[in-house]
C-alpha positions as CSV (number, residue, x, y, z in Angstrom):
1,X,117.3,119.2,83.6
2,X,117.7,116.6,86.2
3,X,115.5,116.7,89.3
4,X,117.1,115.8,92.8
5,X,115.1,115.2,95.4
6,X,116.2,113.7,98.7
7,X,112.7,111.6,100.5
8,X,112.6,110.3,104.0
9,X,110.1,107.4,103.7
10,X,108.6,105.1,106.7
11,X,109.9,101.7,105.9
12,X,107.3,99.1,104.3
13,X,105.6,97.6,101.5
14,X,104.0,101.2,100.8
15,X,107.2,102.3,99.3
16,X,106.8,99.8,96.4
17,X,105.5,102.7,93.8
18,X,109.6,104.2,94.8
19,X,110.9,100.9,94.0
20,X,108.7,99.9,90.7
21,X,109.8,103.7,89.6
22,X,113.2,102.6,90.5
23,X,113.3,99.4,88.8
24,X,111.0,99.9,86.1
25,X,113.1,103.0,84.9
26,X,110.0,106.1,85.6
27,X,112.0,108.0,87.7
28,X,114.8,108.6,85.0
29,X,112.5,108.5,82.1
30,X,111.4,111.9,84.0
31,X,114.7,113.0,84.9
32,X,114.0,112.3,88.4
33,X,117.5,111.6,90.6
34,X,116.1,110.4,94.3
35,X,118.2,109.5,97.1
36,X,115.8,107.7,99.8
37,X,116.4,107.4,103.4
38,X,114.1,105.4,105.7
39,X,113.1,107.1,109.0
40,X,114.0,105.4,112.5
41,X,110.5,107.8,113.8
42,X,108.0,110.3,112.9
43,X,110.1,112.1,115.5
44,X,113.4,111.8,113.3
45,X,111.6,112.2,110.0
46,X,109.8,115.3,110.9
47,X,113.5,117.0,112.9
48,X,115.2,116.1,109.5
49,X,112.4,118.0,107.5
50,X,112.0,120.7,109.7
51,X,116.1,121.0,109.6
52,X,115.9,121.0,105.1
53,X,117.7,117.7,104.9
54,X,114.8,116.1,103.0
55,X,112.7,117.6,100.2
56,X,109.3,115.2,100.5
57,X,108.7,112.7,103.2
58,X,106.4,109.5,102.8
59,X,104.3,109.7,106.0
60,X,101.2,109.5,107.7
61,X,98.4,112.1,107.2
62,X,98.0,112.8,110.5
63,X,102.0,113.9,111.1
64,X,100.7,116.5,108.2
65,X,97.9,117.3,110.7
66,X,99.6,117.3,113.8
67,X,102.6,119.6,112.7
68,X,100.0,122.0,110.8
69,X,98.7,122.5,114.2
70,X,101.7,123.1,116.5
71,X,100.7,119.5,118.1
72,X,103.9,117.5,116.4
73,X,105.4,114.5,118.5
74,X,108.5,116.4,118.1
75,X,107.8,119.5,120.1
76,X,105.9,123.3,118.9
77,X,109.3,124.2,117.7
78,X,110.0,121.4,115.2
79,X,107.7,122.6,111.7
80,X,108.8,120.2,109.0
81,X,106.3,122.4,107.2
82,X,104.0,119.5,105.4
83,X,101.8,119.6,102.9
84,X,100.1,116.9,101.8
85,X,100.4,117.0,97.6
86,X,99.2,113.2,96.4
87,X,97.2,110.5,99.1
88,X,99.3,107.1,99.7
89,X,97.4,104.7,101.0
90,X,94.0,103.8,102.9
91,X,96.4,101.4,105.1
92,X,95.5,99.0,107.6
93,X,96.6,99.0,111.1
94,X,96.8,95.3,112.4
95,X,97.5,94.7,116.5
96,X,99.9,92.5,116.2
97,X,100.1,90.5,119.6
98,X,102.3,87.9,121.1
99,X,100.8,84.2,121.6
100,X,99.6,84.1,124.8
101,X,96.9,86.8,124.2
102,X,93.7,85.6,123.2
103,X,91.5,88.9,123.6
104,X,91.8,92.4,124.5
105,X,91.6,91.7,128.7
106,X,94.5,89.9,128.1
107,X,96.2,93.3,127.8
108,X,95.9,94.8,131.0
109,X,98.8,95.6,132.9
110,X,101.2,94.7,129.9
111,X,102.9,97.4,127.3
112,X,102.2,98.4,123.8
113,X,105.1,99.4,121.6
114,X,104.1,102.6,119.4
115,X,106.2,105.1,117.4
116,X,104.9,108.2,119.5
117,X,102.6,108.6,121.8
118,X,100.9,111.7,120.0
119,X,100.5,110.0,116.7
120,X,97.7,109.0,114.4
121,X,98.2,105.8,115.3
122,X,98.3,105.9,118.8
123,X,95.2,107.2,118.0
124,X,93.5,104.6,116.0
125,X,94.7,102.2,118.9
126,X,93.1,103.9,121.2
127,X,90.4,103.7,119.7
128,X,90.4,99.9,119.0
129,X,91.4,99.5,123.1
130,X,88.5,102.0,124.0
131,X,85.6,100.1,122.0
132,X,86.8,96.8,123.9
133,X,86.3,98.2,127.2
134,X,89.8,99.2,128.2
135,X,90.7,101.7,130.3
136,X,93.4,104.8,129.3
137,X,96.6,103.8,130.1
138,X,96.0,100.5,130.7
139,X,97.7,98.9,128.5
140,X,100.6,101.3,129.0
141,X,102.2,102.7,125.7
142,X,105.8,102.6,125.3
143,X,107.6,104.5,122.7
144,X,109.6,102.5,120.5
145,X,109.9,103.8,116.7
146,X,109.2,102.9,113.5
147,X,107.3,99.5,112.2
148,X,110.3,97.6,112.6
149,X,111.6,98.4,115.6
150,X,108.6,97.7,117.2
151,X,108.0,94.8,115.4
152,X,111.4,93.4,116.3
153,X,110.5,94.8,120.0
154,X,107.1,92.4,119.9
155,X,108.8,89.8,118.5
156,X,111.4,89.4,121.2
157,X,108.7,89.8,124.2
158,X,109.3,93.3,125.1
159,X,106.1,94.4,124.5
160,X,102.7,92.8,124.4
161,X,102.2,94.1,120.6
162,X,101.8,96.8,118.6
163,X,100.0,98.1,115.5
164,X,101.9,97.0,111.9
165,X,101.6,97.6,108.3
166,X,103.0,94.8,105.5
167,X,105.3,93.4,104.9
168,X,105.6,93.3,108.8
169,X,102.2,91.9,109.8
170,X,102.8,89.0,107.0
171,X,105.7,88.6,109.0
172,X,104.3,88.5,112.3
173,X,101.7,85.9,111.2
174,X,104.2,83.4,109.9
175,X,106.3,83.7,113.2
176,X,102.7,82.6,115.0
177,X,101.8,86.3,116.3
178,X,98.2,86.8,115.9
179,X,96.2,89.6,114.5
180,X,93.9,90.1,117.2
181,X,92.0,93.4,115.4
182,X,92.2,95.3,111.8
183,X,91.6,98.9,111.9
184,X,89.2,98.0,108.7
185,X,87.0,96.3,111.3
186,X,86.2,99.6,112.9
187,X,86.5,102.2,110.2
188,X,85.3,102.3,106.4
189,X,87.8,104.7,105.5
190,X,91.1,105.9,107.0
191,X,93.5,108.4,105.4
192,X,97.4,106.4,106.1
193,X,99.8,107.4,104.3
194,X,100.3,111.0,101.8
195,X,103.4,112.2,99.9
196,X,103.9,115.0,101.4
197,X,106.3,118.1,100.4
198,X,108.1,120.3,102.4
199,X,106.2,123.5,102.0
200,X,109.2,125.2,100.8
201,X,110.6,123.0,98.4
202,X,107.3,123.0,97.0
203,X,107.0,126.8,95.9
204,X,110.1,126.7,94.8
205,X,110.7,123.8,92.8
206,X,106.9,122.5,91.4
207,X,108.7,121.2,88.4
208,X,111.0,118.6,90.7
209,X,107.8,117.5,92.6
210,X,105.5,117.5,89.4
211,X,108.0,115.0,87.8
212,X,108.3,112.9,91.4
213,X,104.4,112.3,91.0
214,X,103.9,111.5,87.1
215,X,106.6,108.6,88.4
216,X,104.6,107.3,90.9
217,X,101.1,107.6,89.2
218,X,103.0,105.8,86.3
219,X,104.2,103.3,89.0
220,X,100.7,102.7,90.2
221,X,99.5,102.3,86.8
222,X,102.3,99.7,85.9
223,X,101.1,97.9,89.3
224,X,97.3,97.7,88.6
225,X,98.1,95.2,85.5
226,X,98.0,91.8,87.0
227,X,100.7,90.6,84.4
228,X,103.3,93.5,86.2
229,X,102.7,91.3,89.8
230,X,105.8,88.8,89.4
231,X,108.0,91.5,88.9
232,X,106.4,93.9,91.6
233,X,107.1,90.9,93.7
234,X,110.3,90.6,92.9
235,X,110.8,94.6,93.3
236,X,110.0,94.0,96.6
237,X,112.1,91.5,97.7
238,X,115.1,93.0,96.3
239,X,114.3,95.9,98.3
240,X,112.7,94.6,101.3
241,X,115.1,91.4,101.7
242,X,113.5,90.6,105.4
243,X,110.3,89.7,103.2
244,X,110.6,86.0,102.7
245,X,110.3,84.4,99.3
246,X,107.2,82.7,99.9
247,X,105.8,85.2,101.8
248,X,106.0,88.4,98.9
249,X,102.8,87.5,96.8
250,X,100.6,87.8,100.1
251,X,102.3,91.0,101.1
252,X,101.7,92.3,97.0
253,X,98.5,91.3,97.5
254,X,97.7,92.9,100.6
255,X,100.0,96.3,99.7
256,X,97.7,96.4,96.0
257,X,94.5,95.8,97.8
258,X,93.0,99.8,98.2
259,X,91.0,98.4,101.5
260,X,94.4,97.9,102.8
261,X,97.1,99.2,100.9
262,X,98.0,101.6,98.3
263,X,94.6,104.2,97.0
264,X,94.2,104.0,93.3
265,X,95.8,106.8,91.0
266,X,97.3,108.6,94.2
267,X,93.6,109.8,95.4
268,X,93.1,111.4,98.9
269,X,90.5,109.9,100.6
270,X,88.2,112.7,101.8
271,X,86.5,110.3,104.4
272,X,89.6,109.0,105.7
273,X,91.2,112.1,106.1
274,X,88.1,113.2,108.3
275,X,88.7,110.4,110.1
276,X,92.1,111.4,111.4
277,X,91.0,114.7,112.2
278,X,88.3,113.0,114.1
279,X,90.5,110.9,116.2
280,X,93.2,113.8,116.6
281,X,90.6,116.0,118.3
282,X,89.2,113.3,120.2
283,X,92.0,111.7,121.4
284,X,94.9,114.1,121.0
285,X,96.2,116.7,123.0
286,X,95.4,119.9,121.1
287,X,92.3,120.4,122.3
288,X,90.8,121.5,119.2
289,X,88.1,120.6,117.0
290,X,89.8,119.7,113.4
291,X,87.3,119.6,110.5
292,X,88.8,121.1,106.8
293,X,91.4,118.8,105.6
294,X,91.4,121.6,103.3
295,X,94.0,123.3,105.3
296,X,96.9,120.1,105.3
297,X,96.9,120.0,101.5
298,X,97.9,121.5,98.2
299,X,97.1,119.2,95.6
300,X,97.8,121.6,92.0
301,X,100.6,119.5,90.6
302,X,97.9,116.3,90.9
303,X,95.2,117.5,89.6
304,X,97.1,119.2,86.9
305,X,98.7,116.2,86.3
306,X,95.5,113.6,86.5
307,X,93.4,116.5,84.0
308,X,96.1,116.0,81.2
309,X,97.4,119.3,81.7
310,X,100.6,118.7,82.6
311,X,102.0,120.4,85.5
């Protein structure tokens, strides 16, 4: 029986476990059929969710936070209903900024280009702006979208700069942005990116989403042998053709490194993931007092899988 499931991802070099399983043949060894959309917002991705257009979406742990809680960027009556089934990625922020800023008061009284202003990583820039003396709302933050627009928004002096993942902070570098902080400078462990299911398609179809993740653990496992990194390279370029040739072994580098890119064997990072409930209480505009990540995940099918059981 053929599995079809339909994932709305953020674009990035985080998606390369979809492309290896693409390219390296996992997905239809398990009778997995995906169709893959990339998401213009967390906005967007969590409307088209919420609306049953997409099955599992490739996001950020704290949109599985926020939308759990009624505190969703897209309003109380958008629930995408998330559940986070396998982690991602620890993922590092980096503030990208233009030139002619050389330190943080550099950034007063200019913009900052973010997806949402509600999001975990509005958050984590807060945070970053907070520890280097800065007032709220000074910077301003200005809604953009997703890492590329924002990028491309930074890149044409729109915006003083914003926070990027790879491929797009490689990119920044090369074009003489700087990296003026790392959100691995301020935090040991931060919970990015989870696959996470649309409650439910979950319940009723754990065989679909059982066979999506065996793909991707076998993806990661194919990705942790050095001797699999010319190809990976070339996986992504093929599918992220903005990366330039000579620049893809420092974004595979980065994207494999579990400091700042994808977690080993799919794991959730306890730590991390109380450090976006941390930053969403303190910073967001709940109110609340998050603690049990318990609540944002449902991970059965993984541990199944990962105990030889099957699932």
């Amino acid at each position: 029986m053929t599995h079809s499931i339909r994932i709305l991802a953020f674009p990035g070099a985080p998606n390369l476990p979809i492309f290896t399983a693409l390219e390296e043949g996992f997905f239809a060894e398990e009778d997995v059929d995906i169709a893959i959309e990339f998401t213009p917002s967390s906005i967007y991705q969590a409307k088209q969710v919420a609306a049953g257009n997409f099955d599992i979406a490739m996001t950020a742990f704290d949109n599985v936070v926020a939308y759990g809680e009624g505190q969703g960027a897209a309003g109380p009556d958008v629930d995408p209903g998330y559940v986070a089934v396998m982690g991602a990625t620890q993922l590092e922020l980096s503030l990208v900024v233009s030139p002619d800023v050389t330190g943080f008061n550099d950034l007063r009284g200019k913009t900052l280009a973010l997806d949402a202003l509600d999001t975990g990583f509005a958050f984590v820039l807060t945070e970053m702006l907070m520890r280097a003396g800065l007032s709220q709302g000074d910077p301003a933050y200005v809604t953009v979208g997703a890492t590329p627009q924002r990028w491309q928004s930074v890149q044409a002096g729109e915006h003083a700069g914003t926070l990027t993942i790879e491929p797009f902070t490689t990119m920044a570098t090369r074009a003489g942005f700087t990296v003026l902080q790392e959100s691995t400078e301020i935090f040991d462990a931060y919970q990015g990116g989870v696959v996470a299911a649309r409650r439910g398609f979950l319940a009723e179809n754990p065989d679909a989403v059982a066979a999506y993740l065996r793909a991707l653990l076998r993806s990661l496992d194919w990705l942790s042998d050095a001797s699999n990194h010319d190809a990976a390279c070339e996986h992504l370029k093929k599918h992220m053709p903005a990366i330039k040739p000579e620049a893809a072994g420092a974004v595979l580098k980065n994207v494999l490194n579990p400091k700042s890119g994808l977690t080993p064997g799919g794991a959730i990072l306890p730590d991390g993931m109380r450090r976006v409930l941390d930053l969403r209480s303190r910073h967001g505009s709940g109110g609340k007092t998050l603690t049990d990540i318990e609540r944002y995940m449902d991970l059965t099918l993984y541990d199944a899988i990962q105990s030889g059981a099957g699932a």
